[in-house]
ROTORVEX-134061 format. One record per residue: residue number from 1; residue in one letter; x, y, z of N, C-alpha, C in turn. Coordinates in Angstrom, 1 decimal, m for minus. Each point is the difference from the previous one (the first is absolute). Last residue first. Example, Ala and Ser with C-alpha at 12.3 -4.5 7.8 and 13.67 -1.06 7.14 Angstrom:
BEGIN
{dovex=2	zami=S	n_u=12.8	n_v=m2.2	n_w=7.1	ca_u=0.9	ca_v=1.1	ca_w=0.0	c_u=m0.8	c_v=1.1	c_w=0.8} $
{dovex=1	zami=A	n_u=0.3	n_v=m5.7	n_w=m0.1	ca_u=m0.9	ca_v=1.2	ca_w=0.0	c_u=0.9	c_v=1.2	c_w=0.0} $
***
This chain:
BEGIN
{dovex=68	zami=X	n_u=m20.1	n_v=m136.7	n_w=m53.1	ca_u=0.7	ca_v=m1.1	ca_w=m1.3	c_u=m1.1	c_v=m0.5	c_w=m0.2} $
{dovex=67	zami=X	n_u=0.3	n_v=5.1	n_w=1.6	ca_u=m0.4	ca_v=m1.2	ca_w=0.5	c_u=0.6	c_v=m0.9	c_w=m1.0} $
{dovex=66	zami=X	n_u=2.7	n_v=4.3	n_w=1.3	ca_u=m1.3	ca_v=0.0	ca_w=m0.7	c_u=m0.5	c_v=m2.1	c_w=0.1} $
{dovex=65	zami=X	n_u=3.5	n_v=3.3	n_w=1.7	ca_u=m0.4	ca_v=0.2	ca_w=0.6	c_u=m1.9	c_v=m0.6	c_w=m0.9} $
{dovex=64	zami=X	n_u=5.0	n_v=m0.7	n_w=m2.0	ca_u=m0.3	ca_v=m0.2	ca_w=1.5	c_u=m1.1	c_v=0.2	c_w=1.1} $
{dovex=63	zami=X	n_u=0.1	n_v=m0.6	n_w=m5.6	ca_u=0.3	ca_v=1.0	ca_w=0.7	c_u=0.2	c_v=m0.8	c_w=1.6} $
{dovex=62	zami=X	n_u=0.2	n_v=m1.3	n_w=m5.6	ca_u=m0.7	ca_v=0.1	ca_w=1.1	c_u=0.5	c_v=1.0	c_w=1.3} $
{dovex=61	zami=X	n_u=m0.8	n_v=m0.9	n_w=m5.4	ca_u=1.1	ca_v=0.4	ca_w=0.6	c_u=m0.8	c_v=0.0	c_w=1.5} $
{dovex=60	zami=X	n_u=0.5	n_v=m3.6	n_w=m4.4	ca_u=m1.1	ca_v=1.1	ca_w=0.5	c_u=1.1	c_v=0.6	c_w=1.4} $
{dovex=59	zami=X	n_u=0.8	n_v=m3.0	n_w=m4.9	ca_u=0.5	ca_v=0.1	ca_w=1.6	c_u=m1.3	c_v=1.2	c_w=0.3} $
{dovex=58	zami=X	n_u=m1.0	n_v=m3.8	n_w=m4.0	ca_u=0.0	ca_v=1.6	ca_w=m0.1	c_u=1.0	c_v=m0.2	c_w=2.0} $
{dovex=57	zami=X	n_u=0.7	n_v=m4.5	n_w=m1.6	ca_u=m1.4	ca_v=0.7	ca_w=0.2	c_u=0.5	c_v=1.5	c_w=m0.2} $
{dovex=56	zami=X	n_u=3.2	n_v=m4.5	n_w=m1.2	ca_u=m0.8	ca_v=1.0	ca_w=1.4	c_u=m0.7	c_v=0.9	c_w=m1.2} $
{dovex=55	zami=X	n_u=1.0	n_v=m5.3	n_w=m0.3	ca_u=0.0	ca_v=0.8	ca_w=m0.7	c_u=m0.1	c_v=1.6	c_w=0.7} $
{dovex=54	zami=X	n_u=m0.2	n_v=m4.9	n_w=1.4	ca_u=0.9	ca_v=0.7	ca_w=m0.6	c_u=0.6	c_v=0.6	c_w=m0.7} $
{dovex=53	zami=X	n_u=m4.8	n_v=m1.0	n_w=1.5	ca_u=1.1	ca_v=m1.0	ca_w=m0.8	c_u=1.5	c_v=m0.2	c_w=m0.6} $
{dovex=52	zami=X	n_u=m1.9	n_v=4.2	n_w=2.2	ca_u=m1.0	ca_v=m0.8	ca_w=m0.1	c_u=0.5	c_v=m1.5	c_w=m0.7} $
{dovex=51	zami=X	n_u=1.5	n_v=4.1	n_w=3.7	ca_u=0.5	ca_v=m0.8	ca_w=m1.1	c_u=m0.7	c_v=m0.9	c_w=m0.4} $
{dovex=50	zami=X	n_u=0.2	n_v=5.5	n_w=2.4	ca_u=m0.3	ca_v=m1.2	ca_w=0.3	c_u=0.1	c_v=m1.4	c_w=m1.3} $
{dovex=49	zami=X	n_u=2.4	n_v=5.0	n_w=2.9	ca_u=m0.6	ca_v=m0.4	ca_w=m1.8	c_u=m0.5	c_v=m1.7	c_w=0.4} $
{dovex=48	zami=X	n_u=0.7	n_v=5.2	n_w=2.1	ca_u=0.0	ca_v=m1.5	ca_w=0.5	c_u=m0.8	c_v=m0.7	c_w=m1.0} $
{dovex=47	zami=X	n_u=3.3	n_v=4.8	n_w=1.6	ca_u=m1.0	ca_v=m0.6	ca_w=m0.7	c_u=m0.2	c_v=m1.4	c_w=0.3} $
{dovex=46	zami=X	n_u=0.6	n_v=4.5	n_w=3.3	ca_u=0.4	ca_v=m1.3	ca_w=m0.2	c_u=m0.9	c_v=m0.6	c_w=m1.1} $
{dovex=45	zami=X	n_u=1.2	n_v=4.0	n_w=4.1	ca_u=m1.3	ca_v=m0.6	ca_w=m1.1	c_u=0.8	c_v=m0.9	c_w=m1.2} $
{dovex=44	zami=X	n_u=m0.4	n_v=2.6	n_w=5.4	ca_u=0.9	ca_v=m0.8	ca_w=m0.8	c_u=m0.9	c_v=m0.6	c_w=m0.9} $
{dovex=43	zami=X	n_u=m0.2	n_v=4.3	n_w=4.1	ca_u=m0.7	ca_v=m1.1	ca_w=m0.8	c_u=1.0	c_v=m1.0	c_w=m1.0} $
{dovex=42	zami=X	n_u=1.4	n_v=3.8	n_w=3.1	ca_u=m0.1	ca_v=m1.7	ca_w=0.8	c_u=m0.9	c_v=m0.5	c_w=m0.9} $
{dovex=41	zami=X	n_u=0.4	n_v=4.7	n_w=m0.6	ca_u=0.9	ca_v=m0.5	ca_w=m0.5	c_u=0.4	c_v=m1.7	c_w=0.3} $
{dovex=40	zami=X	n_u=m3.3	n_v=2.9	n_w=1.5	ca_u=m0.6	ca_v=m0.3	ca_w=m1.0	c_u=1.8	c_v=m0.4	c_w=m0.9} $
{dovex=39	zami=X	n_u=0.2	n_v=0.7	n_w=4.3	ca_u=m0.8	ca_v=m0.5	ca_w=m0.1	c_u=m0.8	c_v=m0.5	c_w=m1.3} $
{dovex=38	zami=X	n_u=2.6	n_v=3.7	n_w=1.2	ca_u=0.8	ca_v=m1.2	ca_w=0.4	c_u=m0.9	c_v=m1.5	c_w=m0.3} $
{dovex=37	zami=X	n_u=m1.6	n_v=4.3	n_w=m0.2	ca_u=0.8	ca_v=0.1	ca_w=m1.7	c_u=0.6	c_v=m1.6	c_w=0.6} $
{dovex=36	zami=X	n_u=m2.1	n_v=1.6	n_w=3.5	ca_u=m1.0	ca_v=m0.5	ca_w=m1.6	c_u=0.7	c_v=m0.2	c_w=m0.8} $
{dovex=35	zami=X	n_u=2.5	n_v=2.0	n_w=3.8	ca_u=m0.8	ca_v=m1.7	ca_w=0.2	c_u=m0.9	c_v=m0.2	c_w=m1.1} $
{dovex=34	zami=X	n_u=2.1	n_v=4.1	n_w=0.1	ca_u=0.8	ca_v=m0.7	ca_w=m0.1	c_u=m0.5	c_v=m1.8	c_w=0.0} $
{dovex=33	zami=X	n_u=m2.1	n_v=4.5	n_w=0.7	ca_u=m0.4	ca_v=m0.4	ca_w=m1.4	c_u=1.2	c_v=m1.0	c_w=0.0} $
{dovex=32	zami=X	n_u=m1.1	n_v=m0.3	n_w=4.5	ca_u=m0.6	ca_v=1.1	ca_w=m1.4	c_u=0.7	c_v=0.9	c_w=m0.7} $
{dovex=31	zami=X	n_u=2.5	n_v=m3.7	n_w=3.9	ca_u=m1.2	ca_v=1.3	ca_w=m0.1	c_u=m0.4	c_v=0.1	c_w=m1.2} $
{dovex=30	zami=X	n_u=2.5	n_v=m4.6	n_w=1.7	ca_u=0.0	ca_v=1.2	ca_w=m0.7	c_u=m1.3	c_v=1.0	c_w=0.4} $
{dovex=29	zami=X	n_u=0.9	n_v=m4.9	n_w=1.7	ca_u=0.5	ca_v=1.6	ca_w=0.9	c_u=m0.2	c_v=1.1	c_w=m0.4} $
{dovex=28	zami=X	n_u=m1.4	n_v=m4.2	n_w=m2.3	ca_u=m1.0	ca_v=0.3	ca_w=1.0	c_u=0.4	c_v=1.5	c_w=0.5} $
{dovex=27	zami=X	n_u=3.4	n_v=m2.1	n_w=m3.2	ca_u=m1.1	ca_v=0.2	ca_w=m0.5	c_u=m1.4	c_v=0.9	c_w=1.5} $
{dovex=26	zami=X	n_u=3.8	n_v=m2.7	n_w=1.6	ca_u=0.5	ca_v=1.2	ca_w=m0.5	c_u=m1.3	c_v=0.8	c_w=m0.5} $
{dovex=25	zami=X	n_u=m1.2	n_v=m4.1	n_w=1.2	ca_u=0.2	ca_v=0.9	ca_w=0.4	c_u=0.4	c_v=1.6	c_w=0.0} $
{dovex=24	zami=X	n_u=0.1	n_v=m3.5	n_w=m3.4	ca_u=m1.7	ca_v=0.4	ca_w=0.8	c_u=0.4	c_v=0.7	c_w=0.8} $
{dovex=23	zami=X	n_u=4.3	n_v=m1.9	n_w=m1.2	ca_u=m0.7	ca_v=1.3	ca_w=m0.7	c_u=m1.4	c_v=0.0	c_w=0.3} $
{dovex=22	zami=X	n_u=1.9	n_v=m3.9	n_w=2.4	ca_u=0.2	ca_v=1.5	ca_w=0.2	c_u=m0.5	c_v=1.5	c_w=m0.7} $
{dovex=21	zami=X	n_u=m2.0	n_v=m4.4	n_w=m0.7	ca_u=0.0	ca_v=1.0	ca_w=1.0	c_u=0.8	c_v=0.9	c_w=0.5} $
{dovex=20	zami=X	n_u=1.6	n_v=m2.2	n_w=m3.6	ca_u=m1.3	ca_v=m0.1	ca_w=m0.4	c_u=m0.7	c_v=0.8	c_w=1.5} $
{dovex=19	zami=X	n_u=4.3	n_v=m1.8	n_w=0.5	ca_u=0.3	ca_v=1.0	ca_w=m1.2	c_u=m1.8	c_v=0.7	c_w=m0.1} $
{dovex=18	zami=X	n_u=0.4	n_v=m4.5	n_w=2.4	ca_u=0.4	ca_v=1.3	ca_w=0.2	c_u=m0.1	c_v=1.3	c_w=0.0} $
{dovex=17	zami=X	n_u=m1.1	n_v=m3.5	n_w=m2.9	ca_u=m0.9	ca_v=m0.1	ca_w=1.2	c_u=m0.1	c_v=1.5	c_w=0.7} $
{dovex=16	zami=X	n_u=3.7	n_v=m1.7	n_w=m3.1	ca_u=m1.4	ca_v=0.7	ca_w=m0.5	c_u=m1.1	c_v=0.7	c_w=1.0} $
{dovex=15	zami=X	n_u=3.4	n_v=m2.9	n_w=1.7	ca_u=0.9	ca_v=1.5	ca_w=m0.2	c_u=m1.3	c_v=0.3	c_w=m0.8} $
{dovex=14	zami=X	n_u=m1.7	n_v=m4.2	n_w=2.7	ca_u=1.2	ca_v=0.6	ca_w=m0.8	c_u=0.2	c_v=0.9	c_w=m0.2} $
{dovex=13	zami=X	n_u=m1.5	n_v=m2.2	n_w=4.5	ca_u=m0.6	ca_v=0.9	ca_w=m1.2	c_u=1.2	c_v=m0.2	c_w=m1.1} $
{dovex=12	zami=X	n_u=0.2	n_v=m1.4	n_w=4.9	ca_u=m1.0	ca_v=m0.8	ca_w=m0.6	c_u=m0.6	c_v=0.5	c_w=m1.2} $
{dovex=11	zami=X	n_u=2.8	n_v=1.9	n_w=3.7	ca_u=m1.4	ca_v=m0.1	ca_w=0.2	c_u=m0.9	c_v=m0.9	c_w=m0.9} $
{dovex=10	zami=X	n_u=4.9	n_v=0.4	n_w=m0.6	ca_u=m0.2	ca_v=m0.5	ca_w=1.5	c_u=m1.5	c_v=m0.3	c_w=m0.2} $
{dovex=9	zami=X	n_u=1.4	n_v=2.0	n_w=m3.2	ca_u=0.3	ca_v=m1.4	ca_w=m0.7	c_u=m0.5	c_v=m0.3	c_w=1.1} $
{dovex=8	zami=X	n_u=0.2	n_v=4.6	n_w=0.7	ca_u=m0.7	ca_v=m0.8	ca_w=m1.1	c_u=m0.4	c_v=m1.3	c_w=m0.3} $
{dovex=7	zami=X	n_u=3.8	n_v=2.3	n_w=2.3	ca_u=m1.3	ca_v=m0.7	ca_w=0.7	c_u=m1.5	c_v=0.0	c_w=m0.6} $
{dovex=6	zami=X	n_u=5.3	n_v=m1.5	n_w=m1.3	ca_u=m0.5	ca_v=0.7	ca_w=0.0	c_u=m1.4	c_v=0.1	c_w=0.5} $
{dovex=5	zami=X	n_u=4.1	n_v=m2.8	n_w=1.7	ca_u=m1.0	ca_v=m0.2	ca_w=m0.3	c_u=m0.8	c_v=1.8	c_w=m0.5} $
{dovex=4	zami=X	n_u=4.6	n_v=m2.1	n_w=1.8	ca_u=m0.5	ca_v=1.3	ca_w=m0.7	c_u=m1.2	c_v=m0.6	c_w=m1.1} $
{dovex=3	zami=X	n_u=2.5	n_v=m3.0	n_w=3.7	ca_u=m0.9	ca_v=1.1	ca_w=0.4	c_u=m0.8	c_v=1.0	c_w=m0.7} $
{dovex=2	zami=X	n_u=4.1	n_v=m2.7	n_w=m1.1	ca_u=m1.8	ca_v=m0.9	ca_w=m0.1	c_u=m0.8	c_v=0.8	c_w=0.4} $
{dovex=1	zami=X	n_u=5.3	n_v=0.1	n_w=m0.8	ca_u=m1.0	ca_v=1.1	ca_w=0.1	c_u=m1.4	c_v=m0.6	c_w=m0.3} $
***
């Protein structure tokens, strides 16, 4: 069975990749008030603690949509 190339893999993308445009999409199709709430649910926030001599730092919390 060599043929069962997923076509993902075919076009040259990984499954994130993928996965990752598809929901945009999905995301894009919604109507109001469904697409905002969808959308403000695609943020991702995350702490990030930094290490000074091997030692870490206060973590600070960062966000996906905010600059580094």
């Amino acid at each position: 069975m060599s043929g069962a190339v997923p076509f993902w893999r075919a076009a040259g993308m990984t499954y994130i990749t993928y996965s990752n445009i598809c929901a945009n999409m999905v995301r894009n199709a919604l109507k109001e008030p469904f697409k905002s709430e969808a959308l403000s649910r695609e943020k991702v926030h995350f702490s990030f603690t930094k290490y000074l001599n091997g030692k870490p730092e206060k973590p600070s919390i960062r966000s996906s949509d905010a600059p580094q």
